[in-house]
N, C-alpha and C positions, 0 to 999 in steps of 0.2 A: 690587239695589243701583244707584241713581244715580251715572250719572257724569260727567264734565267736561271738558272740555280746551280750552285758553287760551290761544293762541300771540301773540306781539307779539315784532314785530322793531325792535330802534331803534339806532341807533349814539349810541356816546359814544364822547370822545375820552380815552384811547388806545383805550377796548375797542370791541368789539365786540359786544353785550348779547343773550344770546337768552333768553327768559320762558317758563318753561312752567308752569303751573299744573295739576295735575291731582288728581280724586278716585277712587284706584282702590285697591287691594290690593297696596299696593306689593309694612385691606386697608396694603397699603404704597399708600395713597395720599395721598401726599407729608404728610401731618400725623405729625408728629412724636409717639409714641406708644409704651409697653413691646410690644414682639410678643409674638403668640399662643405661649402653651407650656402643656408637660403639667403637668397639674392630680394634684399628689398629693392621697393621703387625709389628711384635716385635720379640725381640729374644727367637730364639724355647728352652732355657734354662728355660726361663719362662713358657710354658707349662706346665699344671696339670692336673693329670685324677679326681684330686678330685675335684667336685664339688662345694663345700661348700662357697667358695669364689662366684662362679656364684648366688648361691642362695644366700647369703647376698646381693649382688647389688639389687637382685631380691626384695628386700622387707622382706625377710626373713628369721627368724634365723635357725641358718644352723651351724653344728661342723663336724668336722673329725673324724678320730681316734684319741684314742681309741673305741671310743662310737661313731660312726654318727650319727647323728640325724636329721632333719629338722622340721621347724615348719612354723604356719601361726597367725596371731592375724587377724579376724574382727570383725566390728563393728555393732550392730543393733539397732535401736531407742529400749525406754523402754516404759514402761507405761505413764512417765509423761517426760517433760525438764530436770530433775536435774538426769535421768537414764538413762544408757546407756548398752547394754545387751555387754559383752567381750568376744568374743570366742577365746579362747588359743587352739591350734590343735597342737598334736607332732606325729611324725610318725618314726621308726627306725624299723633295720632289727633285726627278732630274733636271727641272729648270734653274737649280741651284749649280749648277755643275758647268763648266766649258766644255764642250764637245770639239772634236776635230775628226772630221772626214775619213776615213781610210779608205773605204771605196767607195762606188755610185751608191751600195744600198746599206752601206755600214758606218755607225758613227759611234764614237769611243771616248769616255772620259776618265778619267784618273782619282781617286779620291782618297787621304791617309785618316788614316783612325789612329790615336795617342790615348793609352788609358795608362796611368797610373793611382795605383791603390797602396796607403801608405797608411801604415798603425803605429801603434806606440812603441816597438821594436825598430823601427823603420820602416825600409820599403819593403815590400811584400812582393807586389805583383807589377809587372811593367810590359806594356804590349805595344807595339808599333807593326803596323802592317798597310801597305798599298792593295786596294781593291780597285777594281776595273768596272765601268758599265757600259755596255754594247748595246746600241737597240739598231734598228733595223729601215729606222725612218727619220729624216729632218726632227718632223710635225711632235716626235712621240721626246726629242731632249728639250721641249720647251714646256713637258706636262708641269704642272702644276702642283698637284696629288701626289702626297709621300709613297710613291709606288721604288723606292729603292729602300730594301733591309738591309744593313747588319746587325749581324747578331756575333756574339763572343761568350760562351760558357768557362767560367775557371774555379779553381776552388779556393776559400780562404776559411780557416778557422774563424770562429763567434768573433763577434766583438763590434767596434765601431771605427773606422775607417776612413780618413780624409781621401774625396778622390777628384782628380784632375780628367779632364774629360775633351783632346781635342779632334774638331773634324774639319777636313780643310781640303778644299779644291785644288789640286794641283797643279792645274792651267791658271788660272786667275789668283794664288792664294785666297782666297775668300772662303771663310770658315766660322768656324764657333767654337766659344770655349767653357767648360760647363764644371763648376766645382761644385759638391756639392757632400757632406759626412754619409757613408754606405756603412747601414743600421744591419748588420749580417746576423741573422737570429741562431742562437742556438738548439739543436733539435732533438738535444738529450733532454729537455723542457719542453720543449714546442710543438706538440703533436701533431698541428696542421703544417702543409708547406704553404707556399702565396697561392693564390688563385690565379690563375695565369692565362689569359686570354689568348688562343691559338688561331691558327693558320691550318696549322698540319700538327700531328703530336701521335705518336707510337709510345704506349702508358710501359714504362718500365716493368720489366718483370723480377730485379732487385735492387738494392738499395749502391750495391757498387758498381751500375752500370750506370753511363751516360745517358742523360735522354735523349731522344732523338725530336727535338720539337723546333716548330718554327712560331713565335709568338708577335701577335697582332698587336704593335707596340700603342695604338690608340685606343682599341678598345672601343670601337666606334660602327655603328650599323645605322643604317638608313630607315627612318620607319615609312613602311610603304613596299619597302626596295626587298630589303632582307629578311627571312625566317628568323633564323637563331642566332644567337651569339655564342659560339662554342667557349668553355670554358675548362681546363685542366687542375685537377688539384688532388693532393695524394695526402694519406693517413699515418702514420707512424705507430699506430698506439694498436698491438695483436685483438685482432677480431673485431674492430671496427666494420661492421658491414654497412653504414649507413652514415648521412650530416644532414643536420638540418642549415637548408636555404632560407635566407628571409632577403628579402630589396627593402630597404628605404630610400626616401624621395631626399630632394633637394633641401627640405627643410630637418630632415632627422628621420621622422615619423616611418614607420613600419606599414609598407603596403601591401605584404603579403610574405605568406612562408610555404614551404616545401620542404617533403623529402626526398634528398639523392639516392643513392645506393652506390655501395664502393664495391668494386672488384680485389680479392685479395689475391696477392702475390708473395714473393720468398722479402721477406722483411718489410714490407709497406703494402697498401690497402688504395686505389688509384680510381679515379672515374674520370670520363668525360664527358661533362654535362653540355647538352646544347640549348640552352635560355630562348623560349619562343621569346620573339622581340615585342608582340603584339601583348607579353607581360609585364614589358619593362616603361619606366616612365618617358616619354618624349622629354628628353633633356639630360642630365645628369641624376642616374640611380646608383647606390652603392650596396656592391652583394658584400654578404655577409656569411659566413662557412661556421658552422660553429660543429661538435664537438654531441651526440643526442647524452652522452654523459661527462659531467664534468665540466669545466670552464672552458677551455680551448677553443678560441673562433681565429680566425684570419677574413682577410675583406680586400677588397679592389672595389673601385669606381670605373662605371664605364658611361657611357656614352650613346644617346637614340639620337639622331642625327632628324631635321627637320623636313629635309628633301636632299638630294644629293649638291642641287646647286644652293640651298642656302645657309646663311652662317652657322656655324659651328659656333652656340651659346645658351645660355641660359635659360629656362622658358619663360620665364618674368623677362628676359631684356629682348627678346623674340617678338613679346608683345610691345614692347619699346619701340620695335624697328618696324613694327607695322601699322604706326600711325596716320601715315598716310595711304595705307594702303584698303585700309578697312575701317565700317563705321565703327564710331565708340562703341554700338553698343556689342558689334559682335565680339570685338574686344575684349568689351567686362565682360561676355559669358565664358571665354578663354580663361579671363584672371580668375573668376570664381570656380571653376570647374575643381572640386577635386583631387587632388593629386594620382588619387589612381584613376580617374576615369580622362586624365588631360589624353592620353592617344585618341581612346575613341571622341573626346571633346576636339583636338585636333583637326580627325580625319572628318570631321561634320564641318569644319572650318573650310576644309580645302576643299571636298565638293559642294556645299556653296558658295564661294570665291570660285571656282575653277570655269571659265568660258568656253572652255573646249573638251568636256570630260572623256568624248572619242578615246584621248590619248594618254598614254600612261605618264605623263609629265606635265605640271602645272606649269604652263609658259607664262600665263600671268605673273604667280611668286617670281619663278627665274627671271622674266624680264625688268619686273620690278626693284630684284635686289641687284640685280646688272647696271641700273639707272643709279640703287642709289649707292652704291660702290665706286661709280665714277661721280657722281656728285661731292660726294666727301673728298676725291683724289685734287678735283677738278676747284671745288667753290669752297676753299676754307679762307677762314679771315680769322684774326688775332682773337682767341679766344672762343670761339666757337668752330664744330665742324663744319665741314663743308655742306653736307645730305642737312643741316637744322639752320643754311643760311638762307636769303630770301631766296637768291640766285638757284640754288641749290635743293628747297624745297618746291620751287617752278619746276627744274628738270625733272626727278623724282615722279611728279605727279603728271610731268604733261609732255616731258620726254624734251628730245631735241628740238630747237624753234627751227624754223626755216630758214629762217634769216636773222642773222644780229648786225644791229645797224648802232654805230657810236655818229654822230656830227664833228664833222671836221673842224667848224668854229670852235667850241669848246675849248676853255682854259682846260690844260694839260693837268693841273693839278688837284683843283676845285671843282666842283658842280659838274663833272663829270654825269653824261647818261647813259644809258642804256637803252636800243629797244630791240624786243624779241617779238618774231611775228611769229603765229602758227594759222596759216594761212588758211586749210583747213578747217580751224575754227572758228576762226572768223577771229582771232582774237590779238590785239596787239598788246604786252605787258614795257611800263618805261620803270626804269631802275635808277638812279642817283646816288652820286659819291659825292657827299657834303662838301666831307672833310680834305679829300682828296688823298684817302688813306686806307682803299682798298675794301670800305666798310658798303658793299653796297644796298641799295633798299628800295622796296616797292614800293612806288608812290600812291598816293593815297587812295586815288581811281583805280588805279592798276591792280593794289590790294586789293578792293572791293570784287575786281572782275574776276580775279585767280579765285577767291573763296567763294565764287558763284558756282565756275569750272569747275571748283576740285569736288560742293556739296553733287554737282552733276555726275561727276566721274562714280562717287560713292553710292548712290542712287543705280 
């Protein structure tokens, strides 16, 4: 993987601007948001692969298609009371972007960043800037994975802040536009700054210098994949040597606590903590920074990721999407587990599931959620997704047919059929469209044959 990094220093007047541009693998912070909570059991109609919804609960902004995106805002004291240092972080994949050729092994896109930040004085802050991204290969402008950062550091006095937020492709205009009130805390009160999930971070040695940090705008690690989750966060208040850490789970509940240790410095007190992941919950946990005297906490939500290839959600709707992949019962022992012992509950899941443990990658999961990602894209009917229709729970479970055969006789409109062979199994499924309204269904035999196959498959 190619990759990049951009730095440009410039001053404007009030801020202070710092530019990072970067291509790599890439909370209560301050945007105003519902927070993360427990996910009951609901209807699997509501199920989404996309993300974007989780990351808004999370603290942060977060779009779909056309343009995905995510972002992060935090906070860091400034030089004096009336300053407050903002870091805006955006991350998106370069298959969001038009590339055009330059040469045989170069290819080059265009993309503008529009932030305006406006208070009850007026406007405050306004940044317009074009960034460039270069990679080295076809294969690498069609990824996927927000592996493109910007990041913009500036300064604004307390307060609370209407802000306009756009990013947009160059070549295609295709973009996103993201408003949103930037909650800018005051740190002649605030003794913590945000916790701020990094990349890279050089911990300040005073309060009127810039930071030098590149921040991990998902806050998101692989369990399996990744160690730690690095995390940054500075003290205000003289002699602080120490905060206590605590995680709670997705439902509230307190799963553990910790002491950090701060580093002091000339006006602030700074650590960089790196969070073993094998402590953090499989799913959505929310760290907590608190203050060992006094009231003073700060917090961010991050992120344990299930496998690298699969979705990005909840661990209740996790077990949602693996109904057909796994018996009920291993299921319920998933739902029951614990909330602090769901990793290691988990990692007992995946090796026994796992067919090939040789390899450091469950290709069953990936194959699995590959199937049912195109089942959903491929077999939606009005009112139901595609991956929960009959058409759709067939692929899912038994993959591609060999052959789809419709009869030419057949009225156009009514009693439409279907059949799917999978020759290999010996098995043929017939499907039926009543209505002639796109609703289609397993006939009554065919039912019977698929839920012989699928108790076999689980077996």
């Amino acid at each position: 993987m190619s990759a990049f990094l951009r730095t440009a220093l410039r001053r404007s007047l009030p801020a202070l601007l710092l530019v990072l541009a970067a291509c790599a693998r890439a909370g209560d912070d301050g945007v105003t948001s519902r927070p993360a909570g427990a996910t009951s059991q609901r209807d699997l109609r509501t199920l989404s692969f996309d993300p974007t919804a989780l990351y808004r609960q999370m603290g942060m902004l977060a779009r779909g298609a056309p343009f995905p995106m995510v972002g992060r805002v935090g906070f860091l004291a400034g030089a004096g009371p009336d300053t407050t240092h903002v870091i805006l972080t955006l991350s998106f994949a370069p298959g969001a972007l038009r590339f055009e050729r330059e040469t045989d092994s170069r290819f080059r896109a265009n993309y503008t960043v529009s932030i305006r930040v406006q208070g009850d004085t007026g406007r405050l802050v306004g940044i317009e800037t074009t960034e460039a991204v270069i990679v080295g290969s076809f294969r690498e402008t069609e990824r996927t994975d927000e592996s493109v950062i910007f990041q913009e550091i500036f300064d604004l006095p307390p307060g609370t802040y209407r802000t306009a937020l756009t990013l947009r492709d160059v070549s295609s205009q295709r973009g996103v536009v993201e408003e949103f009130d930037l909650l800018v805390p005051d740190f002649a009160s605030a003794a913590l700054s945000s916790p701020i999930p990094v990349t890279q971070v050089l911990p300040r040695a005073r309060r009127d210098s810039l930071p030098f940090v590149l921040v991990s705008p998902r806050a998101t690690a692989v369990f399996g994949a990744d160690s730690v989750l690095p995390m940054y966060i500075e003290s205000y208040v003289p002699g602080d040597t120490a905060l206590t850490m605590l995680a709670r789970g997705e439902s509230g509940r307190t799963l553990w606590t910790d002491t950090v240790r701060l580093v002091p410095f000339e006006g602030l007190s700074a650590t960089l903590v790196e969070i073993p992941i094998a402590r953090l919950n499989v799913g959505v946990t929310q760290l907590v920074f608190a203050r060992l005297t006094g009231t003073d906490s700060s917090q961010t939500s991050v992120f344990v990721g299930f496998g690298s290839e699969l979705p990005i959600t909840r661990f209740e709707d996790m077990l949602m999407f693996l109904r057909y992949f796994a018996t009920p019962a291993r299921i319920q022992a998933l739902r029951e587990a614990p909330e602090e012992d769901r990793a290691a509950a988990w990692a007992a899941f995946v090796a026994s599931t796992d067919s090939t443990p040789a390899t450091a990658e469950h290709e069953d999961l990936r194959d699995y959620f590959t199937r049912l990602v195109r089942a959903n894209a491929r077999f939606r009917e009005e009112g139901t997704p595609g991956w929960l229709s009959d058409r759709g729970r067939v692929f899912v479970v038994m993959g591609e047919p060999d052959q789809i055969l419709e009869p030419t006789f057949q009225d156009f409109q009514r009693n439409r059929q279907q059949l799917w062979e999978y020759r290999n199994r010996g098995i043929q499924l017939v499907f039926f469209d009543e209505t002639g309204t796109g609703r289609w269904r397993l006939t009554q035999a065919s039912e019977v044959r698929f839920e012989q196959e699928f108790r076999r498959l689980l077996r």
